[in-house]
N, C-alpha and C positions, 0 to 999 in steps of 0.2 A: 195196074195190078190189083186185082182183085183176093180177099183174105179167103184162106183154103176153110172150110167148116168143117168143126170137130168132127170127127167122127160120131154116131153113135156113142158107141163105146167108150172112149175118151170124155164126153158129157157124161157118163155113169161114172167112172174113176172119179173126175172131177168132182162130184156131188159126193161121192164117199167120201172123198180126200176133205170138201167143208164139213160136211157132218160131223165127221172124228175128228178136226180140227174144233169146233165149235162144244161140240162134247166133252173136249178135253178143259176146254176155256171153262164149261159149266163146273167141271169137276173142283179145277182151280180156285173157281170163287168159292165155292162148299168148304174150303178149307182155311178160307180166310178167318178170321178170327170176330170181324163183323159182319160175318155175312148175313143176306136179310133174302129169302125168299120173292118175297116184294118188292125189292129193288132188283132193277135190271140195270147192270155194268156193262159198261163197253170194254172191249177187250184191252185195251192201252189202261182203262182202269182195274182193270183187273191186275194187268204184269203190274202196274204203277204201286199197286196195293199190295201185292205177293212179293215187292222190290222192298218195300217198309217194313210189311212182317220178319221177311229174312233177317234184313241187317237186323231185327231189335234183337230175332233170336241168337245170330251171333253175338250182337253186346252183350245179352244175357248169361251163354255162355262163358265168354272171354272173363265176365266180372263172377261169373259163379268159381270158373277155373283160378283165378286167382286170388280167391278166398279160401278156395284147398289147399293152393299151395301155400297161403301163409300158416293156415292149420298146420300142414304136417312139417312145415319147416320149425314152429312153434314146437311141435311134438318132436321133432328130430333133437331140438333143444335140450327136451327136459329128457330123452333118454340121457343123450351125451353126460347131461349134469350128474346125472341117477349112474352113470357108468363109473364115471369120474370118483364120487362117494364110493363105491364099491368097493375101485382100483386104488383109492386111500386107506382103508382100512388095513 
């Protein structure tokens, strides 16, 4: 058994389909946070590296998120108390 040969046309897909893959990979690194012109990443370094940036952006979040909530739980407080004075008078 011999292996059938792409078609033309199927080698042209094929090559779009790495290019726009490859372009997209280019894109990816650009938004890395070290990214270096000069350095050239292999694609597993790339995800590897957009896999670290993510998660710190999440911690980031998670611990920004729950510094507001302690703010406005704080500030939930000091109405309550400020309401409390009010409802005494």
């Amino acid at each position: 058994m011999t292996k059938k040969k792409p078609s033309p046309q199927n080698r042209i897909w094929e090559k779009e389909r790495r290019d726009r893959l490859n372009q997209t990979f280019d894109s990816l690194a650009k938004l890395l946070p070290d990214y270096e012109a000069t350095t050239q990443l292999s694609k597993i370094e790339i995800l590897q590296r957009t896999i670290e940036h993510v998660e710190k952006l999440q911690d980031k979040i998670k611990a920004f998120l729950e510094e507001q909530d302690e703010l406005l739980k704080k500030h939930v407080d000091e109405l309550e108390e400020r309401l409390q004075a009010l409802i005494a008078r």
